[in-house]
C-alpha positions in Angstrom: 0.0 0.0 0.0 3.0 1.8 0.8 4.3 1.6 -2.2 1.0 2.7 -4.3 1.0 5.8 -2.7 4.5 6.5 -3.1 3.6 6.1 -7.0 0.6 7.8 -6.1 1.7 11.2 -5.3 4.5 11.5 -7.7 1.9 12.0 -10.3 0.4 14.0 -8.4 3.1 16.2 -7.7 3.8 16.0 -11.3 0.4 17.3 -12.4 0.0 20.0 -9.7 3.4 21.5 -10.7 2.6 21.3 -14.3 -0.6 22.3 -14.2 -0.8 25.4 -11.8 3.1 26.6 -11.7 5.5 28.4 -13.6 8.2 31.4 -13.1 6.0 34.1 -12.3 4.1 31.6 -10.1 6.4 29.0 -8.5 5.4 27.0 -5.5 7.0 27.1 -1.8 8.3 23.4 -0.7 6.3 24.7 2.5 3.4 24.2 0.4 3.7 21.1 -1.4 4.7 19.7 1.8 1.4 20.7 3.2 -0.7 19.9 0.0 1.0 16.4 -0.4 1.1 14.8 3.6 -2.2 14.4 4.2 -3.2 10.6 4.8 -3.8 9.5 1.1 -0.6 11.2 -0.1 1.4 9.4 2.9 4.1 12.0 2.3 6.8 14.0 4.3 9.2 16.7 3.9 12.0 14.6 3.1 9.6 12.1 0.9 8.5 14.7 -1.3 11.9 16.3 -1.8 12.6 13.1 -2.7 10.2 12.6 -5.4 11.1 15.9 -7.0 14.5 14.7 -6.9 13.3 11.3 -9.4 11.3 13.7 -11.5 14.0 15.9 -12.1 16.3 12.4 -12.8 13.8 11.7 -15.2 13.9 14.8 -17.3 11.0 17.4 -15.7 13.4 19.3 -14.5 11.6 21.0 -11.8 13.6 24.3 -10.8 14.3 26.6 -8.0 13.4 29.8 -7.7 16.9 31.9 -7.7 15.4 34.5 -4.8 14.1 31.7 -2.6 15.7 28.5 -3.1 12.8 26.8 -1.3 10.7 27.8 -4.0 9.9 25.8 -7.6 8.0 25.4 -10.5 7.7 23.4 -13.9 9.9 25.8 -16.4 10.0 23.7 -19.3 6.8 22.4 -21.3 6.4 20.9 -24.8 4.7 24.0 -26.0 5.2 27.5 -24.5 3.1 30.5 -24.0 4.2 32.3 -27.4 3.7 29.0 -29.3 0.0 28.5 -27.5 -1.0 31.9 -28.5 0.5 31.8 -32.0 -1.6 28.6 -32.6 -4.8 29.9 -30.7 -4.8 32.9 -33.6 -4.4 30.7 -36.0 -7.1 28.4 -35.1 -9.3 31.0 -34.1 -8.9 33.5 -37.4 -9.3 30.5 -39.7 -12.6 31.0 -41.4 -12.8 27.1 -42.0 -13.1 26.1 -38.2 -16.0 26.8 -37.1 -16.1 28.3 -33.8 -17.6 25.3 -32.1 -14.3 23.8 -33.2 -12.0 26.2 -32.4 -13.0 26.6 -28.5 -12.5 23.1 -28.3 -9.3 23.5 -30.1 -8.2 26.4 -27.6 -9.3 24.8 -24.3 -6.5 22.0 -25.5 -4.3 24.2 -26.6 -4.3 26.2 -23.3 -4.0 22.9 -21.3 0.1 22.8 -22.6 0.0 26.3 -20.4 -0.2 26.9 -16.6 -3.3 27.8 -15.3 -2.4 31.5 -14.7 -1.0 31.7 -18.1 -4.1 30.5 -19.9 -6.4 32.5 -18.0 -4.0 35.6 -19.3 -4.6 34.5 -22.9 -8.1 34.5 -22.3 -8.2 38.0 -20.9 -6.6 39.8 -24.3 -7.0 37.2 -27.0 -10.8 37.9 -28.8 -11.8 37.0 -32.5 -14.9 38.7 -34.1 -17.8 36.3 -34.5 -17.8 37.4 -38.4 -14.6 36.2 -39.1 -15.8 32.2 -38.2 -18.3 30.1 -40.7 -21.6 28.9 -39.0 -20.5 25.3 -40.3 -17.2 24.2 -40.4 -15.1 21.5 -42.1 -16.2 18.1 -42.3 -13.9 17.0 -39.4 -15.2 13.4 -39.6 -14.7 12.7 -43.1 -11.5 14.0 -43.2 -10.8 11.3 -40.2 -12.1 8.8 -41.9 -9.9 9.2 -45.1 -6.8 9.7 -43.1 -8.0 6.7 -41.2 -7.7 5.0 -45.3 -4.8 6.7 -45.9 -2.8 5.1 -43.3 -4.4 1.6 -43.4 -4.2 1.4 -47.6 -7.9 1.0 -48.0 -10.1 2.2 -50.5 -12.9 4.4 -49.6 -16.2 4.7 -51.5 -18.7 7.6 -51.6 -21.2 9.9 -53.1 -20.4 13.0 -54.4 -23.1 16.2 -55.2 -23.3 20.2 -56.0 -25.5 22.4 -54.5 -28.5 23.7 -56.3 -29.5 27.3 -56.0 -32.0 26.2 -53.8 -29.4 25.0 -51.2 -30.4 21.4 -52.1 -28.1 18.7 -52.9 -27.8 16.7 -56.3 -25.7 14.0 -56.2 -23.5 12.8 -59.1 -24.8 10.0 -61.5 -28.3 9.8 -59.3 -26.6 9.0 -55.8 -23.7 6.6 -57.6 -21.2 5.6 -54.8 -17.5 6.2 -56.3 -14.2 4.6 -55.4 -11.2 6.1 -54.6 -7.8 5.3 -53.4 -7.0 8.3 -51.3 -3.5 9.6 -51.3 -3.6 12.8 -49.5 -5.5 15.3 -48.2 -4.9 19.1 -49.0 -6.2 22.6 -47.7 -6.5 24.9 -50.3 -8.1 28.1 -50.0 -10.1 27.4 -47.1 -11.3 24.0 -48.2 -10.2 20.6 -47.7 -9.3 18.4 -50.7 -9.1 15.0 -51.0 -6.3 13.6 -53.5 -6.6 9.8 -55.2 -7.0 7.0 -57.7 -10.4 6.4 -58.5 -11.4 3.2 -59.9 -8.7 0.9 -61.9 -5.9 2.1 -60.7 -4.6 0.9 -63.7 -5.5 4.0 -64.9 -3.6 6.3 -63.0 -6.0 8.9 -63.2 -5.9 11.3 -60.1 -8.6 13.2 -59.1 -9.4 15.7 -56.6 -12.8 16.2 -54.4 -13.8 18.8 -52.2 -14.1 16.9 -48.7 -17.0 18.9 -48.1 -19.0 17.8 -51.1 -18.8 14.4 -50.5 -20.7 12.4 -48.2 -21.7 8.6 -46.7 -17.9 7.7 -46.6 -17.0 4.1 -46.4 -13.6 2.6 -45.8 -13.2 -1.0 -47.5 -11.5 -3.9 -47.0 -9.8 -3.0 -50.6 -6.2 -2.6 -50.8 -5.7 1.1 -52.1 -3.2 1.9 -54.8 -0.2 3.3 -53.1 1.8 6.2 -55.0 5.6 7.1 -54.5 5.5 10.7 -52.4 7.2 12.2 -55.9 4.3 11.5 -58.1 1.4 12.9 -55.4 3.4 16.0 -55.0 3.6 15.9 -58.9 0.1 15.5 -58.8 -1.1 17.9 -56.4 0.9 20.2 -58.9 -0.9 19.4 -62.2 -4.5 19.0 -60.6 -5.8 22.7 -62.3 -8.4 22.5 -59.1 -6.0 23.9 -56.5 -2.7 24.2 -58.7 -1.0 27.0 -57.1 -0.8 30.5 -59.0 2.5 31.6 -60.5 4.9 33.5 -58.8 5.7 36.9 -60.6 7.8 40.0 -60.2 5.1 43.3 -59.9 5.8 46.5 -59.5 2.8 48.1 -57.5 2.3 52.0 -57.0 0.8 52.5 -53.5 -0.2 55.5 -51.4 2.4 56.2 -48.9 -0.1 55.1 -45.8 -0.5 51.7 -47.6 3.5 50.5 -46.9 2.0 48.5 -43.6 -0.3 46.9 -45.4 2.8 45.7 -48.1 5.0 44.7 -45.5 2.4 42.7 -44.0 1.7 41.4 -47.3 5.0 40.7 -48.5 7.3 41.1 -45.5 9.9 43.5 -44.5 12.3 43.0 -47.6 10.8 44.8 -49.8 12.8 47.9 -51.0 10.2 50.8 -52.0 11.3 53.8 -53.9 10.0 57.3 -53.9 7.5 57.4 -56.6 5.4 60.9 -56.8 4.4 62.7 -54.2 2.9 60.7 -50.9 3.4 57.3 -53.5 6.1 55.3 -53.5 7.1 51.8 -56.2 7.6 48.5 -55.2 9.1 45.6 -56.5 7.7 41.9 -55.3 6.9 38.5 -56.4 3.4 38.0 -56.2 1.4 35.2 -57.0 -0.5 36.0 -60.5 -4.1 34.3 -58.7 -7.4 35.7 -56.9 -5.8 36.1 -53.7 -3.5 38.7 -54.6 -6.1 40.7 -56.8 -8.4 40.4 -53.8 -5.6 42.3 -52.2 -5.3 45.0 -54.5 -8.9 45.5 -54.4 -9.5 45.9 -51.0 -6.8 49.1 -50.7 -9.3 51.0 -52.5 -7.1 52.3 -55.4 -4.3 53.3 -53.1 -2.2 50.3 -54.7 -2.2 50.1 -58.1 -0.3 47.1 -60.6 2.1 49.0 -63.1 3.7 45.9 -64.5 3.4 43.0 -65.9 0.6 44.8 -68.2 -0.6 41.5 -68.6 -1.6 41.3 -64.7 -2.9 44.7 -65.3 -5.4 44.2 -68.0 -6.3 40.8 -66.2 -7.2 43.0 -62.5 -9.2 45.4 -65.2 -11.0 42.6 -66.5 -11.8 41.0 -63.6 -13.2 44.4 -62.1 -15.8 44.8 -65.5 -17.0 41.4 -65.3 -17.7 42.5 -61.6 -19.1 45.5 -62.4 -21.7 44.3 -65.1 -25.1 43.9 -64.2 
């Protein structure tokens, strides 16, 4: 009995100090002495010091405060604040995760943070509610395809579109496909899935929105296995999400816009006086929507001067949006 409490109350120990300690808030030995003798815990002073001593043998590395030496908290875990908050705005300003998702998301994410720390992060880190989708990805059919993916099964299921009125129509009247999924991509805030469909013999690849797919079924089907070089080959030659040239522009931007440039292109660009309260800039922009999205939303205080080509492509773009 002994013994199980010994066992006992190093976990213990091990998941108070995680849990509710760092630097700012370390814990006295005074303490933990207190918190850990009681009659379940079985513990003493010396006990206890021993049992940060194995902890520490085992790699914790449970330190002492240097102003009070009988002082200590857990320094060291697998993610810290900085990283936690860097992926909390990530999850939380993606417009694919719905925001059912990403609290659950965050609540795990803060659990890699003391208690004090993740109470912090809630205090100063918000996200508008327009910024999230009322529906999110389709979190369990991308689990089940990574699920095929790593057991080399075939999946089959039905594909559709959506009719104006919302409704579904399915492919080839509800026809359930195959596929022999090699990898799944997120392109412009959808989830693709990448495979062989049918005879592999084919080698066709095809790519479905994950989302637009439904009733997935893994089989007992050995999928067609690709070599990494020919999916990455094939992600590249799919025209569905095949990513847009990279090309040099030279933008003319309202002085107050070179924030909104670096953020865009980072802090190496090199901007040259242009005329007055303008300035030129040369980048390497991708030649796709996301970059003419971009432009747009400066409200003519960035305009393309070259490649003319990418020019009369914005203008087009602009008409066809302007036409009634």
């Amino acid at each position: 009995m002994s013994s199980q409490k010994n066992k006992q109350r190093i976990l213990r120990i091990l998941k108070y100090l995680y849990r509710y300690t760092d630097e700012e808030h370390p814990i006295t030995n005074t303490d933990l002495v207190d918190m850990f003798t009681d009659v379940t815990a079985g513990g003493t002073r010396k006990t206890i010091r021993n049992d940060i001593d194995v902890l520490n043998s085992e790699g914790f590395n449970i330190l002492e405060t240097k102003r009070h030496r009988d002082k200590c908290y857990f320094p060291e875990r697998p993610l810290d604040s900085s990283d936690v908050s860097l992926l909390i705005n990530a999850v939380e300003t993606s417009r694919f995760v719905s925001k059912e998702k990403a609290n659950a998301l965050k609540e795990k994410l803060l659990k890699f943070v003391s208690i004090h720390e993740a109470a912090a992060m809630n205090q100063y880190m918000h996200v508008p509610d327009a910024m999230k989708r009322d529906k999110g990805q389709p979190y369990k059919e991308i689990e089940l395809i990574t699920e095929a993916i790593n057991k080399d099964r075939k999946i089959r299921y039905q594909s559709f579109n959506y009719l104006p009125t919302k409704e579904k129509r399915f492919k080839n009247d509800g026809e359930y496909f195959s596929l022999s999924p090699a990898a799944i991509i997120c392109r412009e805030d959808c989830y693709y899935v990448l495979g062989y469909p049918g005879d592999v013999s084919e080698q066709t690849v095809t790519m479905e929105r994950i989302d637009h797919i439904c009733n997935i079924e893994i089989t007992n089907e050995t999928a067609f296995k690709p070599e990494a070089s020919d999916i990455k080959e094939a992600i590249y030659k799919n025209n569905k999400i095949q990513e847009a040239e990279a090309v040099e522009v030279i933008l003319e931007c309202a002085n107050e816009q070179i924030q909104n440039v670096m953020d865009y292109f980072g802090d190496e660009i090199e901007p040259c006086p242009a005329s007055e309260g303008k300035f030129y800039v040369s980048v390497r922009a991708e030649d796709g929507p996301a970059f003419y999205a971009w432009v747009f939303r400066a409200a003519g205080e960035i305009r393309i001067i070259e490649p003319k080509v990418m020019l009369k492509k914005y203008r087009k773009m602009l008409r066809k949006g302007l036409k009634n």
